[in-house]
N, C-alpha and C positions, 0 to 999 in steps of 0.2 A: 131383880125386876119382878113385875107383877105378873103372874099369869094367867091370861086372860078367860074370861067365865067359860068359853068354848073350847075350853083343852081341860085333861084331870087336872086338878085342884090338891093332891096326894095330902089331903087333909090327914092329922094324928099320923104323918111317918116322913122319913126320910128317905127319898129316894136319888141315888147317885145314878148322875147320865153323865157314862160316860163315849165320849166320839172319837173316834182315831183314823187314821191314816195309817200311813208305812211306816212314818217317820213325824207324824205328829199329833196331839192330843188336846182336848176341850173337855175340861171336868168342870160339871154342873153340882149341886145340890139342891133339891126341889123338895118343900113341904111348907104345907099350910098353906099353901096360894101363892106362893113366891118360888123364886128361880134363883141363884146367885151362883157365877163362874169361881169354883175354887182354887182351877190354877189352868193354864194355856202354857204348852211348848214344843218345839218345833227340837227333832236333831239334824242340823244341813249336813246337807254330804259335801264334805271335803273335797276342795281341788288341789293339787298341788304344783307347783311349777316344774320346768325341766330339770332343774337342778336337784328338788328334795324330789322325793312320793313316800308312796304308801308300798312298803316291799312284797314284792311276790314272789315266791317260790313255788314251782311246779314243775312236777318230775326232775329235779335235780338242776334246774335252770333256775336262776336266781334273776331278777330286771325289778324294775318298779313298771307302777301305771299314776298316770296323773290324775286318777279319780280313786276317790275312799269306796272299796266296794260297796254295792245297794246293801249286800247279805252284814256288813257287818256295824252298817248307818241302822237295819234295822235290829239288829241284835242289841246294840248303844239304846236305839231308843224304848225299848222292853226291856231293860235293867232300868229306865229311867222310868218309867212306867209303874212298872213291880212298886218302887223306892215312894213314888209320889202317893198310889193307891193303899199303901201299908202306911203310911203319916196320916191318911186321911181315915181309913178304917181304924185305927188305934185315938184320933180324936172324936169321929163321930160314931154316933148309934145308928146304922143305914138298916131301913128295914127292906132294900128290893133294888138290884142293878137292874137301868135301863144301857144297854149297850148297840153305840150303832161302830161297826167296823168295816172291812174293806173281806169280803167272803175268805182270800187268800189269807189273811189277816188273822182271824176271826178263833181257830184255835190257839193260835201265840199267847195272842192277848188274851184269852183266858183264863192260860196257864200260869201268868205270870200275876195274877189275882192273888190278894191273900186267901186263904184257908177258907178264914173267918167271911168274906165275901162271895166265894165262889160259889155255893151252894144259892147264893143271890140275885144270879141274874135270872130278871124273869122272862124276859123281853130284850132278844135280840135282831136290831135289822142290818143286813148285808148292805156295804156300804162306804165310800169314802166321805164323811158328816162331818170331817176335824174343822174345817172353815165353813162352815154354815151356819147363820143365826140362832140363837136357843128356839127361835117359834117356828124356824123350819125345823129343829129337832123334835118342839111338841106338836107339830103337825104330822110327820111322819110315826111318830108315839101315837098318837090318835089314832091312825088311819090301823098299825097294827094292829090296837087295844081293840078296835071294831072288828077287826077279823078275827078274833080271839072268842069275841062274846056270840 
């Protein structure tokens, strides 16, 4: 998409926005005055019936529960993360991470950056931003960008 005159324009670079949740993610690529979504995905959290589950062990007590823990819906989806961010930094030349996360979030997802990226991001806003449009992403980008300058 185009982006429009009243937001940066990231003329001469590539910048990756990227937006996450607990358990899900919205990858942008922005340069020269365009926007384009690189890839969107979601990890659900698992329910399981009476019969199967997800097994738990504690203190020497074994049982199931009928829910896939939150802790390990979000540990799935920051390997999944890590995997998508590493195919895209090995295809493109990104000169600058915009990252909007969830504050609780917020070092996870950094760590699971590549190398090559991490030293990148320049611009981070606290945040749950995984389902919201690219122009409320360049809108709250803006509003940062001015508190910066």
């Amino acid at each position: 998409m185009k982006i429009p005159s009243k937001f940066p324009q990231f003329e001469k670079e590539n910048v990756l926005i990227v937006a996450t949740g607990a358990q899900d993610a919205d990858i942008y690529l922005a340069s020269d005055g365009l926007m384009d979504k690189v890839i969107s995905f979601r990890i659900p959290r698992r329910r399981y019936s009476d019969e199967e589950g997800f097994s738990v062990q504690k203190s020497g007590v074994s049982g199931s529960a009928r829910e896939y823990p939150k802790e390990a819906a979000i540990q799935e989806f920051l390997k999944r993360l890590e995997t998508e961010l590493k195919t895209i930094s090995q295809k493109e030349k990104i000169s600058h991470v915009c990252l909007f996360s969830p504050d609780y979030m917020m070092k996870m997802v950094k760590s699971v950056f590549p190398v090559n990226l991490r030293d990148k991001v320049k611009i981070s806003v606290d945040g749950n931003f995984s389902q919201h449009s690219p122009m409320e992403l360049l809108e709250k980008l803006n509003l940062k960008i001015k508190k910066l300058i």
